[in-house]
N, C-alpha and C positions, 0 to 999 in steps of 0.2 A: 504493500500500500504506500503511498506515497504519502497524503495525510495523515497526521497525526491528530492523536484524540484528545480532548480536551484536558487539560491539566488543572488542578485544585488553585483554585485563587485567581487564574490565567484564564478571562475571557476572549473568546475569539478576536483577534484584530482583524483591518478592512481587508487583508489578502484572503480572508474565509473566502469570498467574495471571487474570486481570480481562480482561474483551471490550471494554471502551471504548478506542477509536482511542487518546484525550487520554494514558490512563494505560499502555494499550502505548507511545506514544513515548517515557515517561519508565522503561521496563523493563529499560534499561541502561546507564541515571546509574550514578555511582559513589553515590550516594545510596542512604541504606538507606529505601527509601519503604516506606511502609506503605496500600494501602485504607481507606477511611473504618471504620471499626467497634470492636467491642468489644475486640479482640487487640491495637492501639495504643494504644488508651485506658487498657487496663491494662497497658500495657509501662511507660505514662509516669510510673504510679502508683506499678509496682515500681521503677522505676528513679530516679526523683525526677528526672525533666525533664519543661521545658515541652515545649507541643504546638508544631511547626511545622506550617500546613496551609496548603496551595498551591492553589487554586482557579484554573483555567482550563479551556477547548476546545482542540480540537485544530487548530481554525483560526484562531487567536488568534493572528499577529503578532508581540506584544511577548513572550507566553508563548514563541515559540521562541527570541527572544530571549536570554530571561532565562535557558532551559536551556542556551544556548550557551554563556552568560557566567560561570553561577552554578552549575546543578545539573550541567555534565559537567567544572568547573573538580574536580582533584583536592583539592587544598587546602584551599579550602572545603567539598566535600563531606564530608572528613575530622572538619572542626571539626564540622558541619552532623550527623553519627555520632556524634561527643564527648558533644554539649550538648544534641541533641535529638531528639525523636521526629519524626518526621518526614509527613508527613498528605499524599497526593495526592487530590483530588476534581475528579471531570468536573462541572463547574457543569450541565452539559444535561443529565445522568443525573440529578443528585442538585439541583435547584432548589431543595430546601426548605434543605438547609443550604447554600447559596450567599447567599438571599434574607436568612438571620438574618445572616452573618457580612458582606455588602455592604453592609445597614443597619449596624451596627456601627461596620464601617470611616467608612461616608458622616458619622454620629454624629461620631468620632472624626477625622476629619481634614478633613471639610468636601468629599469627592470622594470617588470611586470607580472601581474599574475592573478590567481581568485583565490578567497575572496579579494574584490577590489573595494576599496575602500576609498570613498572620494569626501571632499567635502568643497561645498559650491555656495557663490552667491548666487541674490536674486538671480542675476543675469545667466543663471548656470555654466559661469564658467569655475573652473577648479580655481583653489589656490593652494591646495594640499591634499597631497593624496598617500597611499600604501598598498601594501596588499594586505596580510593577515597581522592582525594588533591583538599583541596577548592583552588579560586582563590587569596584568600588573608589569612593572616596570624589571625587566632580567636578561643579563648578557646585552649591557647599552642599549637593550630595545626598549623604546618608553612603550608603556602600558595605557589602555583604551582610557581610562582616567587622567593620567596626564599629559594625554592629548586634548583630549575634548576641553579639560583647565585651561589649558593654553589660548587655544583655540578660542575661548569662550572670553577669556582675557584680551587677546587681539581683537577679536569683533568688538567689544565694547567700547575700546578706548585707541584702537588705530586700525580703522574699519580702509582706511587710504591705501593702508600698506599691503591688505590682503586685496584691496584691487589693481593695485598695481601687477602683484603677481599673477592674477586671473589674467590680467589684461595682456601680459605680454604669452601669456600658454596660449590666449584665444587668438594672437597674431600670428604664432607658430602654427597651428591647426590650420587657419586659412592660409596660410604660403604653402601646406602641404600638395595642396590639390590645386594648386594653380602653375600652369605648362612650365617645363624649366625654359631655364634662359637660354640654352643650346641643347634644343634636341637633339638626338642620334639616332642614323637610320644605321641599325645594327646590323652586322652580316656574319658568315661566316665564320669571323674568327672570335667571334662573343663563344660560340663552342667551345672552341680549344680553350679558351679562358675559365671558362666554366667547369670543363673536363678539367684541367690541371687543377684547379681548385680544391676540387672532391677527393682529387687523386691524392692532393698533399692531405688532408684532413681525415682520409678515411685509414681506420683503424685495422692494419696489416695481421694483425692477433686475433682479437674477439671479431672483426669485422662492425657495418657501420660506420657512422662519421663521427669523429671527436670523442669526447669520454664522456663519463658516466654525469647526469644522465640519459641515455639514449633514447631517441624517438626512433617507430618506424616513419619512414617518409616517401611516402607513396610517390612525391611531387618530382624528386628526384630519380627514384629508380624511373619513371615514364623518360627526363631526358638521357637518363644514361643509356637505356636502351636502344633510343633513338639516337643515340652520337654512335653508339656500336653499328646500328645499321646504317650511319652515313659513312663512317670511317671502317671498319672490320678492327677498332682495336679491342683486343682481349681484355686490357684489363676495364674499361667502361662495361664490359660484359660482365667481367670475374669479379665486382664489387658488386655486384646488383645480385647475383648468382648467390654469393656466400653472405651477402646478408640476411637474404631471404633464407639460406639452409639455419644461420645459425638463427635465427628466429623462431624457426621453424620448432625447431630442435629444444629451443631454451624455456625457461618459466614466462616467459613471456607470454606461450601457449599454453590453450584450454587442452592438456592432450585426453581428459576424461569427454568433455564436452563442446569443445571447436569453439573456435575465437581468439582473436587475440585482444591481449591486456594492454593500455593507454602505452608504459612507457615503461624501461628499467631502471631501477636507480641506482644498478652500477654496471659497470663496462663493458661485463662478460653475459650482460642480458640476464642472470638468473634470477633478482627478485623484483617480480613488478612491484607496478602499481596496481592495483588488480581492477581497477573499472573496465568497462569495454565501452567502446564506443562505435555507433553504426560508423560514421565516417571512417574508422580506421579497417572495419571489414571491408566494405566496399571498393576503396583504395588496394588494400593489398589483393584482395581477392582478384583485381585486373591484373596486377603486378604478377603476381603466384601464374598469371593465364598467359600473358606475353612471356613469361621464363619457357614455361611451357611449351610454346609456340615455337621457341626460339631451339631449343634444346634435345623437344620430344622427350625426355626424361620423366615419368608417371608422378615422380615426387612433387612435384609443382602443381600437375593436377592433383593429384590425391588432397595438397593444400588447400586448397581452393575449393573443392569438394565441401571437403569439411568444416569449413567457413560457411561455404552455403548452408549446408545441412543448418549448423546452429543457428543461421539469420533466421530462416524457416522456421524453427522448432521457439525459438524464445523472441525473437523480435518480429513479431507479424501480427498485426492486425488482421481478426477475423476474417474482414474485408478485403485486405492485401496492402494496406499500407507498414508502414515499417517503423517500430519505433525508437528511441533515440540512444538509448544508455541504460549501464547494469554498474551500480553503486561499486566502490571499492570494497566497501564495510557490508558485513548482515551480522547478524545476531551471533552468537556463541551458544546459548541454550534456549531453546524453543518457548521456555516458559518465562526468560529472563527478554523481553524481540528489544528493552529497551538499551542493554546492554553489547554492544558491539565493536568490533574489532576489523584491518582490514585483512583481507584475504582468507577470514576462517572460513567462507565454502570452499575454500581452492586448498585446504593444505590438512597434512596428515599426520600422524605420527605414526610410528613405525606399529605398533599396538591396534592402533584403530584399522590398519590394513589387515593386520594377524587376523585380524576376529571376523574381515569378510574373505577372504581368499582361502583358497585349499594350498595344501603345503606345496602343489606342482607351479599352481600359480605365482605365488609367491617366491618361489625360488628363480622363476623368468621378471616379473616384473620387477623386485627390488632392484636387479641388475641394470635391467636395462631404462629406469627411471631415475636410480641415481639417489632409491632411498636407504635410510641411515637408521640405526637403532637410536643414537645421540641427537636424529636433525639433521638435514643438509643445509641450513643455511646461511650465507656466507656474509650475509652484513643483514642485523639488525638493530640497529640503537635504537629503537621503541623498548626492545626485549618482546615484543606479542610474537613471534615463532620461536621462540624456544620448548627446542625438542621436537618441531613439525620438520617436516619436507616438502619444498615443493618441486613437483613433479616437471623431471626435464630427460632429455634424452641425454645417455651416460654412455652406454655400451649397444652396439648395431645387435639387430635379430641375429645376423651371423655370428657375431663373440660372444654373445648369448648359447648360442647351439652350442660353440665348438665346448665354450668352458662349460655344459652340463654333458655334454655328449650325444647330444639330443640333432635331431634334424631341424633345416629350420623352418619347415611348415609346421614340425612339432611346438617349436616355439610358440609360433604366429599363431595358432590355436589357440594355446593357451594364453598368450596377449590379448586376445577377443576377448575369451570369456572373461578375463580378470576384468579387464576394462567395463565390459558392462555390471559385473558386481560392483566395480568401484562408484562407477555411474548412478546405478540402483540407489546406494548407500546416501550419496552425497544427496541423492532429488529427495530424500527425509531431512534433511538439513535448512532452517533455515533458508530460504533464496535472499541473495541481494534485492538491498530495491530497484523495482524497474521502473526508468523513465518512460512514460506509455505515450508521451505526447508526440505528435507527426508532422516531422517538417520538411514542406518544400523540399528545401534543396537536400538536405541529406537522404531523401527519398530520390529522389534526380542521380545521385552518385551510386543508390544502390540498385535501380532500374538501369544502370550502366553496366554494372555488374554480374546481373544475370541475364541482359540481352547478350553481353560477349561471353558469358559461360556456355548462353548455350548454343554460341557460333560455334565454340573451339570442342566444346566437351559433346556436343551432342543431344545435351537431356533435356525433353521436350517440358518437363515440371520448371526446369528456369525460364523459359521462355512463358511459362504461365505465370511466373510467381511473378515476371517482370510487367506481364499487359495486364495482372491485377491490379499492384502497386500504380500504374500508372493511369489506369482506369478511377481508383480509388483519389488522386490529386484531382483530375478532371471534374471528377465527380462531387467532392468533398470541398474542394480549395477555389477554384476555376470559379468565375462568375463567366458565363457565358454569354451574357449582354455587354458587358463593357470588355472583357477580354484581361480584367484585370485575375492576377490569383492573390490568395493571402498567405500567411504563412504558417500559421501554423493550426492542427488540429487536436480539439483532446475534450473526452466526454461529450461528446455532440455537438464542440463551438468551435467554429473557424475564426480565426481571429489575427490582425496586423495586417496590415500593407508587407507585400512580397518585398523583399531587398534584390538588388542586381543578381547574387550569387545565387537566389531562390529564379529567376527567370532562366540563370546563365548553365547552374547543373540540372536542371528539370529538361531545358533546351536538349543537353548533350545525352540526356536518357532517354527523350524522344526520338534522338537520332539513330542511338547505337538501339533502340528499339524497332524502329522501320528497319535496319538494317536487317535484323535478324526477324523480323515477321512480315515486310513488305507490305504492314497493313496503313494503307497511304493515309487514316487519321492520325496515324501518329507523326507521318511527317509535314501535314496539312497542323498540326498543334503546332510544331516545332517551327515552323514558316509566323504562323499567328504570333505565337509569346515572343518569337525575337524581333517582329516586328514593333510588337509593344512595349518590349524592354527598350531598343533603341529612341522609341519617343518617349518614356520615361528617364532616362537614365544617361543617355548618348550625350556628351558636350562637345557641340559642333562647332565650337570655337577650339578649345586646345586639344581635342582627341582625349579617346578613354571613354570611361562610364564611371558615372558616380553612382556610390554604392545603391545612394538610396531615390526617391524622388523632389524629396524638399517637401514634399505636403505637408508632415509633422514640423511643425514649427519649433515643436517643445525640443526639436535635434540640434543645436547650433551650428553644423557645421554640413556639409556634405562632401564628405571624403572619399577618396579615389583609393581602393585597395590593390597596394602594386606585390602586397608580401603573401608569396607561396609557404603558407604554416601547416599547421596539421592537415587545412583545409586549401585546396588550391585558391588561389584568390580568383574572384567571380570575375574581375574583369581577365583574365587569363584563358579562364573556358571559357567567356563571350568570343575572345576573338576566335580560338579554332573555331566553335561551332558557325561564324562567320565566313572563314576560309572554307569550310567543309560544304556549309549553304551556296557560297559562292561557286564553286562548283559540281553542287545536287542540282541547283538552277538555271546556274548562264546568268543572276544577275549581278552585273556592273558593281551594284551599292554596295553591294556585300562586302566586298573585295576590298574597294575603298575606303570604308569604314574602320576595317582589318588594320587595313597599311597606315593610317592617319595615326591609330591604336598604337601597333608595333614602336614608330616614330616617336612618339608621345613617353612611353616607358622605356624608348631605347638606352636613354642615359644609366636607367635603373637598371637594365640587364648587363652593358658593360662595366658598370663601379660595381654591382652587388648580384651575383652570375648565381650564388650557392639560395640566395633569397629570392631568386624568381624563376627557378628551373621548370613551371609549367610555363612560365612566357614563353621561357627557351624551345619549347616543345610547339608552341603556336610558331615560333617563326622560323623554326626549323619546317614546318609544314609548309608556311608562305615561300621558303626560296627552294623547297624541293621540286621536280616533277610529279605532282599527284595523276593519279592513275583513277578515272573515271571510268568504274565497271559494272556494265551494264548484262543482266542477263536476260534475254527474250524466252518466254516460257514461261508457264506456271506454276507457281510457289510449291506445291503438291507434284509437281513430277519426279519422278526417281533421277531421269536427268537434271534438270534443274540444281534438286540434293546433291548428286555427287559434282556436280560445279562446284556450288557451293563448299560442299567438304573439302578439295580443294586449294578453293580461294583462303580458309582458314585452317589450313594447315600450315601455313606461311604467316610468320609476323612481318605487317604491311599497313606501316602507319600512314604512308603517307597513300590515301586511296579514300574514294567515296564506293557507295555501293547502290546501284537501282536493279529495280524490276522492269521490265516491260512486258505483260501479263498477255497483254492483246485485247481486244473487246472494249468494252464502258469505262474497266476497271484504269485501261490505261489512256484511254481517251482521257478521263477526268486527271490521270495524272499531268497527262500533259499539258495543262494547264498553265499550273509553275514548274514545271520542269520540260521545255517546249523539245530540249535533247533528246528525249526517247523517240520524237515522229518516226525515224522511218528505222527504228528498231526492232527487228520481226525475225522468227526459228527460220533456219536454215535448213531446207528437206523436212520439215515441221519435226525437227530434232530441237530440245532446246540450247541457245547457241549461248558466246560469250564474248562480247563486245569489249577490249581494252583498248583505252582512249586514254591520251595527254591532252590536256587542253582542247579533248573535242575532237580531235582528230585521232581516228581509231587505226589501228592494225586491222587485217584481215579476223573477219568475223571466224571462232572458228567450236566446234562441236567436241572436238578431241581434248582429254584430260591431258594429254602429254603435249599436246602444242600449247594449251591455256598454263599451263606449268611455267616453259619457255618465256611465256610474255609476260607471268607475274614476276617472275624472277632476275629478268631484267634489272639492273643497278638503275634505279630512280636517281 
């Protein structure tokens, strides 16, 4: 459950009121919170106090922390009612004012993070901000008390000096997003820059970039792969390759129940963070499918696989939408749910394994998991795994066999069955809290996900689970008279104005959805939304998109997102899905919207190449030869299918993909896409059209000549 029940003394505050998980949890602080909006903003105005605004998720860690310490402390909440107004924001609902107020903070203190802790005048600009403030003052951190003293001291008697600081943070904001003073039309050797970059930073041991602690980075492995297919060098391969194994392999993984965990917090990948996050499945799960593609090696699909499976199984809305995140913490004993810890569904002690496994099992999996009668693991300063193990690949099936003497199907049997005992055991355990709410865009990255699963793997349930999910945004989000969507959904309310990122991955999982089901509403959506996000969002004076539209006023800024972080930055997927329209269609705008774009952030891809590696990827698309591939025939032919099979058995970024079906069906396509006219089966076999800019090679029916002409060096 997300909400929490009412507590002794602790009446409902106005988030009772709000569907978001993050600001039900905080529904019965002794805190007088207030929702982001208008009715706060003028409280603080009438009352002559600053803003306090609290930014976090509901599976944020240090955020529950901090409500332990700070916002259900009475005392503090007391002063916290005295001196201020008080601001809660789900950063996942509301990204546009997360994005201003994180740049702010990051401005202002050199770092960033959640909880964010800000504090604002009227005018909502900052003049002081944090991330997580214990409740007392320890290891030179001033504590939530003598802060707010401070603070409360300054506002009263040099109210000048706190705007002055506001005022020169809200001049930095606005010079953010306004054109540099020397564009750069990037080319070529922004790659190599970019490649030597990774190259010097990534970690030759554990694998990864930098030390501990490590993120997976979906944004990166997309351009590394694509510098491998522009250049053939190995190692732009071989880092993408063995991050993804040691990933694979480390605590990072769900290896009972599929998924991976946010981040590790130290070098060698082995102890997360235990949250999950849809964005971080989604992402790898394309990643884990291009390794694939590239390799043909099963281990990459097997990943990927099993990532689906658990999206399916724990993040899925009845209906097919997807939902957001899986807490780090749950409960420790089912009777105590108030009492929790992070990672106790994910970890074991040597004991607790003894009591479900038979001695055979047991004698395979200790080994090859890496578990310990003492514990395995290797950095805890909490002290909460002492004595646990968490579960990592140690020893292969094979050194498994040889040291029991066993075969190793022998093994691998009894890997199964343990696994699902362990499985069995852990689904009586407390669950993490699940974030149930549905948003836009991270539905958009995971509708990306299972259209290209089920290009590459085959299985006709991804290609369902993807035209539900995205049946269910149309459905649920999409206002179908204005063309506007919103962003987020949860308990029956659609609720927010879409942000750029919600138009820009929703766009790119319409696309890579037509692709794998040719069903021309989803590419007829994907025409619609990017047409409406460029008249919201487009600045047709300096290039780019700004995140949001400016309607909310209560946003002071409208900021342009040039940085590729956990999530790709939305203007980054606007332009490929731009370059990819530009040539689904034949139109002109497309293209040039693209290159204005590219121009605009070029400065930011050559000074900062490691911070905008999905750019890299867009414009490594714009100076490629894309390969416009058209198949005559229809969708349900056994020919058609084995084209298609094919076509994706090959990693081939730089490529659109159409149908030309025959009949109504392609009449109406060609509409917006006027290319397909006079695309028609050959000997009424179905054919395969490979085209450069339009102009095609010989049309031809054979697997082994369409091989030839995809394989061509673009």
């Amino acid at each position: 459950m997300s909400e929490k029940t009412q507590q002794p003394g602790h009446p409902a505050n106005r988030l009772i009121r709000e569907k978001s998980p993050y600001l039900l949890q905080h529904a019965y602080n002794p805190v007088d919170w207030h929702p982001w909006g208008f009715e706060a903003i003028e409280k603080a105005h009438k009352e002559d106090k600053p803003i306090f605004l609290s930014i976090g998720y509901s599976t944020c860690y240090w955020c529950h922390v901090m409500e332990r310490e700070v916002f259900e402390n009475e005392e503090l909440a007391s002063l916290m009612n005295k001196h201020l107004v008080c601001i809660k924001v789900d950063r996942e609902e509301r990204p546009d004012i997360d994005r201003v107020y994180m740049t702010a903070l990051q401005a202002m203190s050199g770092s960033g993070g959640w909880p964010m802790s800000m504090f604002l005048g009227h005018d909502l600009k900052p003049f002081f901000g944090a991330t997580y403030i214990p409740p007392r003052s320890q290891y030179g951190r001033a504590g939530f008390g003598e802060v707010l003293e401070r603070i409360n001291e300054v506002w009263t008697t040099n109210r000048a000096q706190l705007a002055q600081v506001s005022e020169r943070i809200g001049e930095f904001l606005t010079n953010l997003s306004q054109p540099e003073k020397q564009n750069i039309d990037a080319d070529e050797r922004v790659f190599e820059i970019a490649y030597e970059s990774f190259l010097k930073s990534y970690d030759e041991q554990h694998a990864g970039f930098g030390g501990a602690p490590k993120f997976p980075r979906g944004v990166a492995y997309n351009f590394l792969l694509r510098h491998y297919k522009r250049t053939g060098k190995e190692n732009a391969l071989g880092m993408v390759l063995q991050t993804l194994q040691r990933m694979a392999g480390s605590g990072m993984y769900d290896h009972i129940g599929g998924g991976f965990h946010r981040y590790a917090t130290d070098e060698r990948w082995h102890v997360p963070h235990f949250e999950k996050m849809l964005y971080d499945q989604a992402q790898l799960v394309v990643s884990f499918l291009e390794a694939y593609q590239i390799t043909r090696e099963e281990s990459y699909a097997d990943a990927a696989r099993d990532v689906l499976s658990y999206a399916q199984r724990v993040m899925t809305h009845p209906q097919g939408g997807f939902y957001s995140a899986e807490d780090a913490e749950s409960a420790i004993d089912p009777r105590d749910p108030g009492k929790k810890e992070e990672g106790a569904f994910y970890v074991w002690t040597a004991e607790e394994l003894k009591a479900i496994l038979s001695p055979d099992e047991m004698n395979v999996f200790f080994p090859r998991y890496g578990v310990e009668e003492s514990g395995n693991v290797i950095a805890d300063p909490h002290g909460v795994f002492r004595g646990k193990n968490i579960l990592h690949l140690v020893h292969s099936v094979e050194q498994v066999a040889l040291q029991l003497g066993m075969t190793s199907d022998q093994v691998q049997g009894l890997l199964f069955s343990a696994r699902d005992k362990v499985f069995a055991a852990r689904e009586k355990r407390p669950r993490p809290h699940l974030d149930d709410k549905i948003l836009v865009s991270w539905n958009g990255l995971m509708i990306s996900a299972y259209s290209r699963a089920f290009q590459v793997l085959g299985d006709e349930h991804y290609r369902t689970a993807a035209k539900q999910a995205a049946a269910f945004i149309l459905d649920k989000l999409a206002d179908p008279t204005t063309g506007l969507l919103l962003r987020r959904f949860r308990d029956g309310e659609a609720r927010f104005e879409a942000n750029l990122e919600d138009y820009s991955f929703f766009v790119q999982g319409l696309l890579d959805l037509y692709e794998a089901s040719f069903e021309t509403e989803f590419l007829r959506a994907a025409i619609a939304f990017t047409d409406r996000g460029i008249k919201l969002f487009f600045d047709r004076d300096g290039g780019g998109f700004f995140d949001t539209s400016g309607n909310d006023k209560t946003v002071i800024i409208r900021t342009k997102e040039w940085y590729d972080g956990a999530e790709p930055s939305g203007n980054a997927v606007a332009l490929l899905n731009l370059l990819r329209l530009a040539h689904m269609t034949g139109r002109p705008e497309y293209d040039a919207l693209a290159h204005k774009s590219l121009t605009f952030f070029g400065r930011r891809m050559v000074e900062a190449p490691q911070a905008t590696p999905q750019f890299l990827v867009a414009l490594d698309f714009s100076l490629s030869r894309p390969k416009e591939i058209v198949i005559a025939g229809a969708a349900d032919e056994p020919g058609t299918r084995a084209i298609l099979r094919e076509i994706h058995a090959h990693f081939l970024p730089h490529k659109v993909l159409l149908l030309a079906a025959g009949g109504e069906e392609q009449n109406a396509l060609e509409v917006f896409v006027p290319f397909l006219r006079d695309k028609k089966m050959v000997e009424g076999k179905p054919t395969a059209y490979v085209c450069e800019n339009y102009a095609c090679q010989l049309p031809t029916t054979e697997l082994a000549e369409l091989r030839k002409l995809l394989t061509q060096q673009d």
